[in-house]
Backbone as XML, in Angstrom:
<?xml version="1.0"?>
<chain id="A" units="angstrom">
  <residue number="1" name="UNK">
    <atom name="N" x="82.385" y="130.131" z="76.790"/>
    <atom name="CA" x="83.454" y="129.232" z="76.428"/>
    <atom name="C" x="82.991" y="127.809" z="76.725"/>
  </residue>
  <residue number="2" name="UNK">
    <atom name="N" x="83.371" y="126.821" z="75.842"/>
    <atom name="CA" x="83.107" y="125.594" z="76.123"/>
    <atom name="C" x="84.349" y="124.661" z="75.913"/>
  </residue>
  <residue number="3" name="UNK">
    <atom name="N" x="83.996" y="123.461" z="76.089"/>
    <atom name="CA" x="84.934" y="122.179" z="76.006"/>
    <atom name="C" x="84.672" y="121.192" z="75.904"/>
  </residue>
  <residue number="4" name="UNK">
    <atom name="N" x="84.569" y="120.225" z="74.682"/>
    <atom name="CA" x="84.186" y="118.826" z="74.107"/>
    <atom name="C" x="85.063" y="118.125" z="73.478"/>
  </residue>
  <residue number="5" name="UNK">
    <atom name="N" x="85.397" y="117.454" z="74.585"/>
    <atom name="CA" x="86.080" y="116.053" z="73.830"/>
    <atom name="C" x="85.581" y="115.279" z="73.013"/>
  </residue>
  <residue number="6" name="UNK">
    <atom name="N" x="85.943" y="115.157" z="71.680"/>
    <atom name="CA" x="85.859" y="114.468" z="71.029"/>
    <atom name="C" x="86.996" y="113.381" z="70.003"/>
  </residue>
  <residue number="7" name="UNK">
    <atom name="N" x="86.386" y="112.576" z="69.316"/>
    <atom name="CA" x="87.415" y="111.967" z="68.878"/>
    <atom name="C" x="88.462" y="112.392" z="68.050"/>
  </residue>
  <residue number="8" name="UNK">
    <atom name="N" x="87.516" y="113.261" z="66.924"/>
    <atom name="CA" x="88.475" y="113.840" z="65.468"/>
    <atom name="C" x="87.960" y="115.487" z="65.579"/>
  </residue>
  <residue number="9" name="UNK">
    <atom name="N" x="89.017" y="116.002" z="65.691"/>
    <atom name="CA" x="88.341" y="117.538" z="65.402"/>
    <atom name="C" x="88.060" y="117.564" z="63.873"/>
  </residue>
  <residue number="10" name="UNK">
    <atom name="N" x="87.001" y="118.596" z="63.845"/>
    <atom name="CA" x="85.835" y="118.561" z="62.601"/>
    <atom name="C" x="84.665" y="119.544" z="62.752"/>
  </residue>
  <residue number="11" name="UNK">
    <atom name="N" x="84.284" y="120.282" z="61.527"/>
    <atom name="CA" x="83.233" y="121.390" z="61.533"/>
    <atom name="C" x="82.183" y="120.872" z="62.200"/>
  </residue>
  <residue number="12" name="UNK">
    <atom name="N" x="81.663" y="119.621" z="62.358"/>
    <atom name="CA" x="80.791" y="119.479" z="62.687"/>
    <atom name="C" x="80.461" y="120.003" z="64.335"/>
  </residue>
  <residue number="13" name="UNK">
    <atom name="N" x="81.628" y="119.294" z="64.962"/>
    <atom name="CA" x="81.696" y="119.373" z="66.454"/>
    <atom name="C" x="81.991" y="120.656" z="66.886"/>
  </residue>
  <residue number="14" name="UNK">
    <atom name="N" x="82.560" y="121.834" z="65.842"/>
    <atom name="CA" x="83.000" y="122.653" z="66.082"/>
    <atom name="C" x="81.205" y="123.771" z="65.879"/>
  </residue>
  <residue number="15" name="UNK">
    <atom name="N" x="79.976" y="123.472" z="65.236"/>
    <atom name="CA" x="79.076" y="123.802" z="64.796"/>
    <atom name="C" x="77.933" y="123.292" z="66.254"/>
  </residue>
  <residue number="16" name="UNK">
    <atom name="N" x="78.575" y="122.004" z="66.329"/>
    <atom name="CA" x="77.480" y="121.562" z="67.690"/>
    <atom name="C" x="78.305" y="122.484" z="69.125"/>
  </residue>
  <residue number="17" name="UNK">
    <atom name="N" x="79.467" y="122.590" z="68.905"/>
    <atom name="CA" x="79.312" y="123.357" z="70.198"/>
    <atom name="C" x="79.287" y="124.930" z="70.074"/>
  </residue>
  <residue number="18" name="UNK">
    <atom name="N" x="79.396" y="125.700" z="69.221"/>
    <atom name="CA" x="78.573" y="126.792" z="68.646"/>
    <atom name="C" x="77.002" y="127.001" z="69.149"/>
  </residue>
  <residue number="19" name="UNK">
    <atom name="N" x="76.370" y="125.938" z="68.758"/>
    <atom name="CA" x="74.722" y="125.855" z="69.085"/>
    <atom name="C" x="74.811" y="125.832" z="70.503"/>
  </residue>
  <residue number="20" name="UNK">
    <atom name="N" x="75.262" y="124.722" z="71.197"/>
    <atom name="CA" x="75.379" y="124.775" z="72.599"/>
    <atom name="C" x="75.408" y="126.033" z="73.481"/>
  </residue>
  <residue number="21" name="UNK">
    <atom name="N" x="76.220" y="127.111" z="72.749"/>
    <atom name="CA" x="76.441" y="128.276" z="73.342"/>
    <atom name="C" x="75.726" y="129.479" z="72.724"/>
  </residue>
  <residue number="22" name="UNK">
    <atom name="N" x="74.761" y="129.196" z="71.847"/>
    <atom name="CA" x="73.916" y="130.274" z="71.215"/>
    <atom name="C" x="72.791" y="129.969" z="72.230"/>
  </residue>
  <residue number="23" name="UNK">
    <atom name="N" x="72.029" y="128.325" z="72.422"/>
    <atom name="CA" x="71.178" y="128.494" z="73.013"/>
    <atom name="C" x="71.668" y="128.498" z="74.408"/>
  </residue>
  <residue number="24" name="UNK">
    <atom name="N" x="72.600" y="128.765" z="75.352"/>
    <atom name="CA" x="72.955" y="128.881" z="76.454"/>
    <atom name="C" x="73.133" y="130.865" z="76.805"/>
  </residue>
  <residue number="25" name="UNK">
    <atom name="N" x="73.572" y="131.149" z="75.710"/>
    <atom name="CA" x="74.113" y="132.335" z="76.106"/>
    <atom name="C" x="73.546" y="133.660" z="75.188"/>
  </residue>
  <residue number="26" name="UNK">
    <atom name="N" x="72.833" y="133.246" z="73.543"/>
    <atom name="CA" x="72.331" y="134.082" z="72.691"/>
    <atom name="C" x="73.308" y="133.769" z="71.614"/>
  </residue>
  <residue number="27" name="UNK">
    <atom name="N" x="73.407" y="135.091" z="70.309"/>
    <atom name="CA" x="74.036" y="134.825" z="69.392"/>
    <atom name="C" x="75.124" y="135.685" z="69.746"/>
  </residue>
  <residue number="28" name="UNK">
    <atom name="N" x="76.206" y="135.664" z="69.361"/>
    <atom name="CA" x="77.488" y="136.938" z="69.416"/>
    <atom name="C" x="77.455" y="137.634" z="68.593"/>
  </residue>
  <residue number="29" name="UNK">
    <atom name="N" x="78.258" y="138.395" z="68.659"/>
    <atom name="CA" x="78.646" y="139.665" z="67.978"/>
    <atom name="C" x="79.133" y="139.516" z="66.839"/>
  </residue>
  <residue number="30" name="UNK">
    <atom name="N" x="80.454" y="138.718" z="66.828"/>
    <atom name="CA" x="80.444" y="138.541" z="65.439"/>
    <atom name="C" x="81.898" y="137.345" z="66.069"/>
  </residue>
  <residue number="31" name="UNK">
    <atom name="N" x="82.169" y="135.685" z="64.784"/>
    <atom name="CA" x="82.623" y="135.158" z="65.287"/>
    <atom name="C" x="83.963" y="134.854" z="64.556"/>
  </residue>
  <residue number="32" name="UNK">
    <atom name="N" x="85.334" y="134.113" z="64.627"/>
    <atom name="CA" x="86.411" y="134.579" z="64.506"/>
    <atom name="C" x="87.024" y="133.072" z="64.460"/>
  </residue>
  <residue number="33" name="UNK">
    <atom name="N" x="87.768" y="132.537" z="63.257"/>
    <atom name="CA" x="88.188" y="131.121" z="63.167"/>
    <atom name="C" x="89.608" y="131.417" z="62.550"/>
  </residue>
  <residue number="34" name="UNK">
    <atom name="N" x="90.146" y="130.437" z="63.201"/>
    <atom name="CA" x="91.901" y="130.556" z="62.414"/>
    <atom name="C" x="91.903" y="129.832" z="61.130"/>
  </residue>
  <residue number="35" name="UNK">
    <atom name="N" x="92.887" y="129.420" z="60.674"/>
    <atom name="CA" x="92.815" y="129.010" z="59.250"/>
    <atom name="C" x="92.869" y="127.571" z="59.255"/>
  </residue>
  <residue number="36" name="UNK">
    <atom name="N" x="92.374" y="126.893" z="60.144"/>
    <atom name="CA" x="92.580" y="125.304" z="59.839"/>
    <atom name="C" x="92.098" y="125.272" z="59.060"/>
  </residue>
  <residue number="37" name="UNK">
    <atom name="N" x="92.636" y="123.561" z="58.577"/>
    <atom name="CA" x="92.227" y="123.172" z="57.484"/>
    <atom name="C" x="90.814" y="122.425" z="57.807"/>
  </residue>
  <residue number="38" name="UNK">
    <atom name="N" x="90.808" y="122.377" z="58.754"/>
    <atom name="CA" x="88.836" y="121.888" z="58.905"/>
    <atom name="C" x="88.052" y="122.754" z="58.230"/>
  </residue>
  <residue number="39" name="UNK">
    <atom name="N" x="88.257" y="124.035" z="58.263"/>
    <atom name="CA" x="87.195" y="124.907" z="57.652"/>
    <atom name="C" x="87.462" y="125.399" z="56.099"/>
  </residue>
  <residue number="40" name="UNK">
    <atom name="N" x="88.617" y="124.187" z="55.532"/>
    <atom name="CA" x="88.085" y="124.987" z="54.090"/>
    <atom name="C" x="88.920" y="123.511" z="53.454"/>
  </residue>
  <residue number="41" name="UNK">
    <atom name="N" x="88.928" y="123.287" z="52.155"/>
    <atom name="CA" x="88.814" y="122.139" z="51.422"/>
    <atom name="C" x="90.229" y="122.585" z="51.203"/>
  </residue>
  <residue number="42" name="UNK">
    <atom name="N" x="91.072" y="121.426" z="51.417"/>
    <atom name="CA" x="93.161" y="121.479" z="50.984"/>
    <atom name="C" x="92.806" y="120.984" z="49.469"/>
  </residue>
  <residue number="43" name="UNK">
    <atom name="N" x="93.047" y="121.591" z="48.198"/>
    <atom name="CA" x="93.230" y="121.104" z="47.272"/>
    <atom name="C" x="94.573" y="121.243" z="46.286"/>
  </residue>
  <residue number="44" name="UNK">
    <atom name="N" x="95.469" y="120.123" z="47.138"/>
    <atom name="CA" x="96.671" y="120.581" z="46.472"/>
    <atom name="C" x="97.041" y="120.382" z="45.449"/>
  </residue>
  <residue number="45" name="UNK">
    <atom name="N" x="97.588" y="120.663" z="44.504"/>
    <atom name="CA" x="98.007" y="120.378" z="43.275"/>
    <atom name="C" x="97.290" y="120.952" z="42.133"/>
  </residue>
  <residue number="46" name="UNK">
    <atom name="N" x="95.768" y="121.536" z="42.280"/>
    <atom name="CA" x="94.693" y="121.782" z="41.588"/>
    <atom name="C" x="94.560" y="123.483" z="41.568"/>
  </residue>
  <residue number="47" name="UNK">
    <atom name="N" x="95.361" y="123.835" z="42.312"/>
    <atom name="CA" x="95.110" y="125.329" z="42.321"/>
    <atom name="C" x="93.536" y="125.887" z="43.054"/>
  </residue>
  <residue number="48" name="UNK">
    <atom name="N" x="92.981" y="124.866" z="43.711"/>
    <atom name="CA" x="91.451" y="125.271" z="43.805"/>
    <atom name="C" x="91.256" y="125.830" z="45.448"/>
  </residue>
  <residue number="49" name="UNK">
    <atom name="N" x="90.673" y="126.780" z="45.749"/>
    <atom name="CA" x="90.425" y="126.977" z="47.222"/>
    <atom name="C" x="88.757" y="127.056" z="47.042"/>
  </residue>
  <residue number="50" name="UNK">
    <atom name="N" x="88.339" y="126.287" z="47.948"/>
    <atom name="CA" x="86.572" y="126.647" z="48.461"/>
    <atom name="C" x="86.376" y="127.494" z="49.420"/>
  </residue>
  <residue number="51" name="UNK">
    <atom name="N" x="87.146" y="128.090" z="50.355"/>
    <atom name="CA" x="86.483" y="128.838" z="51.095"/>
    <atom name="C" x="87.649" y="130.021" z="51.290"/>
  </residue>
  <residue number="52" name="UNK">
    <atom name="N" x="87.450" y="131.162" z="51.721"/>
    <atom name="CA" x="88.696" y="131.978" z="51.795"/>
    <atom name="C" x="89.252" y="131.497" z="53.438"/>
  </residue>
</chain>
């Protein structure tokens, strides 16, 4: 488990502290994200989703 303050939550920070804990601890098993909207593109009005 980790904890980074940062300014704007964002995939990125959410990817750097991922790494942090692969090379601290190995890779996991398998990994598990809720549905923010950080991880997939809001395209409203367009009918369009990029990521499930």
């Amino acid at each position: 488990m980790r904890l980074r303050f940062v300014p704007t939550e964002g995939t990125l920070e959410y990817m750097r502290v991922l790494h942090d804990h692969i090379l601290a601890h190995g890779l996991p098993m398998a990994l598990y994200s809720h549905k923010h909207s950080i991880f997939r593109v809001n395209a409203h009005g367009r009918g369009e989703r990029l990521a499930p």
